[in-house]
C-alpha positions in Angstrom: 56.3 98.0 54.8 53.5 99.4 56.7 53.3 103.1 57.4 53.8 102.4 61.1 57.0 103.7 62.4 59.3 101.3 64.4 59.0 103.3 67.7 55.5 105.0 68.6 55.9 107.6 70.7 53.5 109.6 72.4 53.7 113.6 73.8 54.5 114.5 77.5 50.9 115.6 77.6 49.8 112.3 76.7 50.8 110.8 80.0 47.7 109.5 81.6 46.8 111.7 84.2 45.1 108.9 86.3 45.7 105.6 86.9 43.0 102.7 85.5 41.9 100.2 88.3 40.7 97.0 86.5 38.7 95.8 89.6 35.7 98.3 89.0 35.0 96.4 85.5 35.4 93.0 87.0 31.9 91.4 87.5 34.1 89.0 90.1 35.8 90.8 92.5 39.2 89.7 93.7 38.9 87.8 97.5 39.8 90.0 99.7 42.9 90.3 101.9 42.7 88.2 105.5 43.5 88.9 108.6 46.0 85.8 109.3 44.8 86.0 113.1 40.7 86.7 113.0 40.5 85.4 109.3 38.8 88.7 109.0 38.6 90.8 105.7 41.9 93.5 106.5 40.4 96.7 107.4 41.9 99.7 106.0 43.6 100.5 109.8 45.2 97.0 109.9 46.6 97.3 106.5 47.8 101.4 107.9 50.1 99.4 110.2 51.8 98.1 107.4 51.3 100.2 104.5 51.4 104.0 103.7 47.7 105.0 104.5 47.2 106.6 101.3 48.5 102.8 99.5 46.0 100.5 102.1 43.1 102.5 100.6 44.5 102.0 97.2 44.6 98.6 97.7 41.0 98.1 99.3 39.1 100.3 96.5 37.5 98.3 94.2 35.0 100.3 92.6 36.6 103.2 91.3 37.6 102.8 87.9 40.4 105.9 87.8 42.0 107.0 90.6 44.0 110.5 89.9 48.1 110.5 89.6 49.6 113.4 91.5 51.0 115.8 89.5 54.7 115.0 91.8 54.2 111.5 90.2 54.0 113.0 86.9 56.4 115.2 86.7 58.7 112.1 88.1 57.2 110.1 85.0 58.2 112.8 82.5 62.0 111.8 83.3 61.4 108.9 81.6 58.1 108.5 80.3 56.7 108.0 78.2 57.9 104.9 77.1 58.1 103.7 73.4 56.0 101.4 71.8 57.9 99.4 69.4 56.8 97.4 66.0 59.0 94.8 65.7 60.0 94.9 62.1 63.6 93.3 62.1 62.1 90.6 63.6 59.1 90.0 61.4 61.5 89.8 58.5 63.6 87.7 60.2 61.1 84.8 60.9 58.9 85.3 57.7 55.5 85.4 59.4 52.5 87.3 58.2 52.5 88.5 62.3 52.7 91.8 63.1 54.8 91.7 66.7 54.2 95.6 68.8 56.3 95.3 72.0 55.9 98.0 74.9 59.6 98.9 76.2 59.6 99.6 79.6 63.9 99.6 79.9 64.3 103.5 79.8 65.4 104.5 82.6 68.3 103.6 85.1 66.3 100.5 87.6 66.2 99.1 83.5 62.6 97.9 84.6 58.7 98.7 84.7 59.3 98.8 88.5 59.8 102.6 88.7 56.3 102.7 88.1 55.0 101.9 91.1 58.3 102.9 93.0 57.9 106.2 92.5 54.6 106.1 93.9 54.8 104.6 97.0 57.8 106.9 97.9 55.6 109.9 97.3 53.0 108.4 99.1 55.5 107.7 102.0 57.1 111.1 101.9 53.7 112.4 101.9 52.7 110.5 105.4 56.0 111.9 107.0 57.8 108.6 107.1 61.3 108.4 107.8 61.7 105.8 105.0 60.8 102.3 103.9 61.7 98.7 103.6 61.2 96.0 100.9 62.7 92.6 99.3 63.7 92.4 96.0 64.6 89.2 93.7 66.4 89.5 90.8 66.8 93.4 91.9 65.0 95.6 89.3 62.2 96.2 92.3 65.0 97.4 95.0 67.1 99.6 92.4 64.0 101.1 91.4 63.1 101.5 94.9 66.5 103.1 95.7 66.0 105.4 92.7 62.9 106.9 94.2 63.8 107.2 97.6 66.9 108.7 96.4 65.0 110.8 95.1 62.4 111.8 97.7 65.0 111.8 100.3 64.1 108.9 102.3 65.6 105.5 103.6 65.9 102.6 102.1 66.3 99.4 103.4 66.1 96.1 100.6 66.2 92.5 101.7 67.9 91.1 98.4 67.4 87.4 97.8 70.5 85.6 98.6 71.1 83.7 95.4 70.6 86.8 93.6 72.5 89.4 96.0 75.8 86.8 94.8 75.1 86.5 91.5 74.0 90.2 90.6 76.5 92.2 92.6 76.5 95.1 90.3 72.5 95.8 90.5 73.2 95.7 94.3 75.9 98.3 94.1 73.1 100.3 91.7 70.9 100.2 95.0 73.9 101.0 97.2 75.0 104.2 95.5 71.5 105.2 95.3 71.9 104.8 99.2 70.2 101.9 99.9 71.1 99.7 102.5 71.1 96.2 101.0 70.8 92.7 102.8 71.0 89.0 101.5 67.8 87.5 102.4 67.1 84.9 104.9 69.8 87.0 107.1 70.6 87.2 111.0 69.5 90.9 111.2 65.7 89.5 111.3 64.0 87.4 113.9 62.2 85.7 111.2 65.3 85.4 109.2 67.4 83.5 112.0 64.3 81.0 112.3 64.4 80.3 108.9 68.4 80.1 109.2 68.1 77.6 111.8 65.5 75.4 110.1 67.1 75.7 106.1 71.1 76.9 107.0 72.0 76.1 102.9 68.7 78.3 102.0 69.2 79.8 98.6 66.6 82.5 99.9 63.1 83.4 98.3 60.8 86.4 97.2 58.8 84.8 100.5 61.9 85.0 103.2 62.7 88.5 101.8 59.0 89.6 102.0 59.1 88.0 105.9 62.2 89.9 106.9 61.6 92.9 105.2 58.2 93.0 107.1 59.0 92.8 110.0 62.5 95.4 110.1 58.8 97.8 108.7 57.0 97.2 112.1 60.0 97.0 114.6 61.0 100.5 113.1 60.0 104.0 114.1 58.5 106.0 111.2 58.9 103.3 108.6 56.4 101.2 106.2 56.7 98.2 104.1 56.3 98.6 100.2 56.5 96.1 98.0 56.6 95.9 94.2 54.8 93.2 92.5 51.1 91.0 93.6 49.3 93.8 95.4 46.2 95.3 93.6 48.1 99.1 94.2 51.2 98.0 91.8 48.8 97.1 89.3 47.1 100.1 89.8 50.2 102.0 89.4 51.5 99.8 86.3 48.6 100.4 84.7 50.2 103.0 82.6 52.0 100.7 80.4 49.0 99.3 79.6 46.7 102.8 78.9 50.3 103.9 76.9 50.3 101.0 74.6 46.6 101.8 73.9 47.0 104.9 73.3 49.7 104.3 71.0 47.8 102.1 69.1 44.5 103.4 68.8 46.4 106.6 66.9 47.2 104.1 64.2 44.0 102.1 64.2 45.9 98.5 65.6 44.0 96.4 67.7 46.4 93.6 69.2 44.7 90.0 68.7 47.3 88.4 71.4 48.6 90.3 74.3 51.4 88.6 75.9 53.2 89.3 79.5 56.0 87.4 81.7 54.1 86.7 85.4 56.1 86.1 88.5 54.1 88.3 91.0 51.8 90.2 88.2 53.0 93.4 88.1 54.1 93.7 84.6 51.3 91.2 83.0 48.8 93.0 84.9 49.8 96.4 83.9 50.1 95.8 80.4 46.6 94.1 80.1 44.6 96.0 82.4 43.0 98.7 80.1 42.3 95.8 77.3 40.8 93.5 80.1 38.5 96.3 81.1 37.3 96.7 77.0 36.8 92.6 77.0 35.2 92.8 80.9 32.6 95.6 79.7 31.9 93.8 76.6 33.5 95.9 74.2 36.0 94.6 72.5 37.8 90.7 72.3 41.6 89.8 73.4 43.2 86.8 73.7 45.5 87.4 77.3 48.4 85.2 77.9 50.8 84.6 81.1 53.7 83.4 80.5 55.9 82.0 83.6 58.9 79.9 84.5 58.9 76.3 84.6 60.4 75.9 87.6 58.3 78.3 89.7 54.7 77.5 87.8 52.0 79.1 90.0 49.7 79.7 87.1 49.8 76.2 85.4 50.4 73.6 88.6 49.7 76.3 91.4 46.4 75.6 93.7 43.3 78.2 93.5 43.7 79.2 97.7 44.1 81.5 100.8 48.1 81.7 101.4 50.6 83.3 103.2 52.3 86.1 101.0 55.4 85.0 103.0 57.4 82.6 103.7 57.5 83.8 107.6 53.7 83.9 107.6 53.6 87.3 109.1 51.5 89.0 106.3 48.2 88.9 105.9 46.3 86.0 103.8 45.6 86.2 99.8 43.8 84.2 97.5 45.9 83.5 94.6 47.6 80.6 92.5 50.1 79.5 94.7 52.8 76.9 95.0 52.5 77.2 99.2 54.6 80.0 100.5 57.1 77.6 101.2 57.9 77.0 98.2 61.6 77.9 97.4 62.8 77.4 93.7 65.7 75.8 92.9 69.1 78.4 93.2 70.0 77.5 89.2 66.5 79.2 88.2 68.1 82.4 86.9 65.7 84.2 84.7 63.7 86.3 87.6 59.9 85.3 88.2 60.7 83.6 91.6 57.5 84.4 94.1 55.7 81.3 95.0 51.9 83.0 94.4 50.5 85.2 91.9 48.3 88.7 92.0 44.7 87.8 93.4 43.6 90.2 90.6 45.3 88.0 87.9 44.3 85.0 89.9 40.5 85.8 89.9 40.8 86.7 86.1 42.6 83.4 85.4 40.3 81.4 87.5 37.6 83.2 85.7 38.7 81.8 81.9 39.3 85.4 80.9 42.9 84.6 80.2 45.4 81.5 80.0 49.2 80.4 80.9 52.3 79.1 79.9 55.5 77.9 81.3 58.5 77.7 79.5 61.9 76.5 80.5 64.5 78.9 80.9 67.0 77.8 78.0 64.3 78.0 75.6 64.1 81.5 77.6 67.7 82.7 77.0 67.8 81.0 73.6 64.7 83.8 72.6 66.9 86.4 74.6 69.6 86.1 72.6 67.7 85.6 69.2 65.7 88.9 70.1 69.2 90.6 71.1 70.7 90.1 67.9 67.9 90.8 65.5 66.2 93.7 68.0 69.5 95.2 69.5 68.1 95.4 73.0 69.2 92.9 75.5 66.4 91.8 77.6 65.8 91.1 81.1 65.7 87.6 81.3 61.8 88.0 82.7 60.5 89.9 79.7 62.1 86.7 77.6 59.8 84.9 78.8 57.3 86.7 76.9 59.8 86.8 73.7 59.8 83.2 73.9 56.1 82.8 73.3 55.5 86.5 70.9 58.3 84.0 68.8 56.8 80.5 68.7 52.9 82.3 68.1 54.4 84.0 65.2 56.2 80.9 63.8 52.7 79.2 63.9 51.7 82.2 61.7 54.0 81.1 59.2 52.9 78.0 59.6 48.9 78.8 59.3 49.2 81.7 57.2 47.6 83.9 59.9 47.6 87.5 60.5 47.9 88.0 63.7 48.3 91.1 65.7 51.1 90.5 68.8 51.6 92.7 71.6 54.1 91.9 74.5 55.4 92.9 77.5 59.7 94.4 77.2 59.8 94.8 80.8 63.5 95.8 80.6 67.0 95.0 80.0 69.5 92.8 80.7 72.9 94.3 81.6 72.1 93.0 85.6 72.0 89.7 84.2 75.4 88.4 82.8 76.1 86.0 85.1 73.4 84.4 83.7 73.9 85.2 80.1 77.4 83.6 81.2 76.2 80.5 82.1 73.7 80.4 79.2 76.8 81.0 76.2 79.2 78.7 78.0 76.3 76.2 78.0 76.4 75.4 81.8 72.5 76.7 82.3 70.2 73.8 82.7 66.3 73.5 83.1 65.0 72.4 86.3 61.0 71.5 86.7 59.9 70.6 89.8 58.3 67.3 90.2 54.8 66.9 91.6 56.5 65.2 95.0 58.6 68.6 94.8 55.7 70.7 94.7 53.3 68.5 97.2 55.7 69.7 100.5 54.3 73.7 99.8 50.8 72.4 99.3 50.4 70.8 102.5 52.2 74.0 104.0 48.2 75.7 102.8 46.5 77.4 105.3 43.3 75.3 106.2 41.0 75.1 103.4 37.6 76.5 105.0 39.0 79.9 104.7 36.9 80.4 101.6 33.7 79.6 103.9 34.7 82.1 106.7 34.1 84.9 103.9 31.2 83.2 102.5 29.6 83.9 106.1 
């Protein structure tokens, strides 16, 4: 055995003190945001409406490459941070392969998620403006208990539009949010404006990241002293996430490892994109090489059957336009997809880098995602989030293909969490009731011709 210990862990005074913004190294920049109304480039006031101010500018700047952390953040960071980078020995042995597998665990604090991150930060921020509190959506929940945490926290309000299919089947994460004193709401509900129209046109709806986003909006803009946050897609999570990623480096670059694979689940991008950013920024300047790969759900497949174009960010069209992969912000997957990873587009930064060849995707369907779960579970002893299985699932099958070649590969992936939230699931998974559902091209065709018109891209152009 290597003299690598299984969990690398780093001093307090090793948490970066700034955050790394991969959009100064990239040579293409991400399209900006639109205004859904002028088809205008958002200005920094427009997105003040809707954002904390100090978050809009975040989410504009695209040419500074770190951008400070507060010390308030920090010291909020130190509860939990920072996190362990872990060499997956037990699991080496236990598929024979000349890979070495390096897994970043981001399950170490209550949320059981990477979503704290960026939490955290947007409270502050938020506290810092004066607000009275905030609103948001959240999908399988690890955003809204992570939320609820740092509001909690901060003393502010919380208000979380939870996904319907997921408020009923994860009832204990929304009691999490609820004793953090969150105020929780299945999502599309009758509180909203937006949410009755969507009622009225879909009454069976399952609900969606989208309607959740929609509703969650607008309960931001109807209420006194409140903004919207939101915790995956947006160039300021990434920003914010961005520490798992300078961690891991960290981590490795004390024992001279340099990961040839780097692997991340990608539903909205906040994970993938804060794992990879301070490794795309070596390959984007030229200095070093990494193979960066996506790995999302085959029944919500943005990446690998999405269209390269301006959407709505919700399913309400109230938010402003993005260019991203996207399934059409109709799109509504179907209410047996259960392993997280629901929203219908993905992060215009990860978009551009896709589009750009600097990294690929993969979808995989979600029994081959539990089966991994539960393989990693009893050879790991950590029971993951059904998301960060996703990324199992494919750290597994590249080092099977080691075996197979007789290659020695480097892995790094992305343990977003755990999985205690998720039994219901797990449930349906060991009683053999879970199925795979992949949408058809006739499914998929209704949310592409729900695409904003198409000469968006020449409006900026001009």
């Amino acid at each position: 055995m290597e003299n690598i210990p299984y969990k690398i862990y780093l001093s307090e005074s090793e948490i970066p003190k700034q955050w790394y913004n991969v959009r100064a190294d990239m040579k293409n920049k991400p399209a900006p945001l639109l205004n859904p109304e002028t088809l205008k480039p958002m200005t920094l006031e427009e997105l003040s409406g809707v954002f904390c101010t100090e978050l809009a500018a975040q989410e504009l700047n695209d040419t500074d490459p770190y951008i400070d952390i507060p010390d308030e953040i920090r010291d909020f960071y130190k509860m939990y941070r920072p996190a362990p980078l872990v060499r997956a020995y037990c699991l080496e042995k236990y598929l024979d392969t000349p890979a070495k597998i390096y897994y970043k665990f981001e399950g170490n604090n209550t949320s059981g998620s990477h979503k704290l991150n960026s939490a955290i930060a947007q409270a502050y921020y938020a506290k810092k403006q004066g607000l009275k509190g905030v609103t948001t959506e959240t999908g399988a929940g690890q955003w809204g208990t992570a939320l609820s945490m740092a509001c909690a926290y901060l003393g502010l309000d919380c208000k979380v539009f939870m996904v319907k299919c997921s408020y009923e089947q994860k009832p204990f994460r929304r009691e999490v949010m609820r004793t953090y004193g969150a105020d929780v709401t299945p999502s599309p509900s009758e509180t909203t404006e937006v949410g009755r129209k969507i009622l009225a046109k879909h009454p069976d709806t399952s609900g969606s990241l989208g309607c959740a986003i929609s509703e969650a909006v607008e309960a931001a803009v109807k209420s006194e002293r409140y903004r919207y946050v939101l915790g995956s897609v947006l160039s300021q999570v990434l920003l914010h996430q961005s520490i798992i990623g300078l961690e891991a480096k960290t981590a490795l670059d004390k024992y001279g490892v340099k990961p040839d694979m780097i692997i991340g689940c990608a539903g909205g991008g906040s994970n993938l994109g804060g794992l990879i950013s301070p490794f795309m920024g070596e390959k984007l300047r030229g200095e070093k090489d990494y193979e960066f790969v996506a790995v999302e759900p085959a029944s919500c497949p943005s990446f690998t059957r999405g269209k390269y174009a301006y959407d709505f960010c919700d399913t309400g069209m109230v938010c402003p336009l993005a260019k991203m992969y996207t399934l059409g912000s109709g799109f509504i997957p179907s209410a047996s997809h259960a392993g997280g990873l629901r929203y219908h587009g993905m992060s215009s930064v990860l978009s551009q880098l896709y589009d750009d060849g600097l990294m690929t995707a993969r979808s995989v369907t979600q029994t081959e995602v539990f089966e991994a779960a539960r393989q990693f579970a009893r050879i790991e002893g950590i029971l993951p989030a059904p998301e960060s299985s996703h990324a199992i699932r494919v750290a597994i099958d590249e080092a099977v293909k080691c075996k197979e070649t007789g290659e020695e590969k480097t892995i790094l992936f992305g343990l977003t969490g755990t999985g205690y939230f998720d039994m219901v699931a797990y449930q349906r998974f060991n009683d053999g009731q879970m199925g795979d559902y992949i949408p058809t091209d006739e499914d998929l065709k209704a949310g592409f011709e729900g695409l904003p018109n198409t000469n968006f891209d020449r409006v900026i152009e001009k």
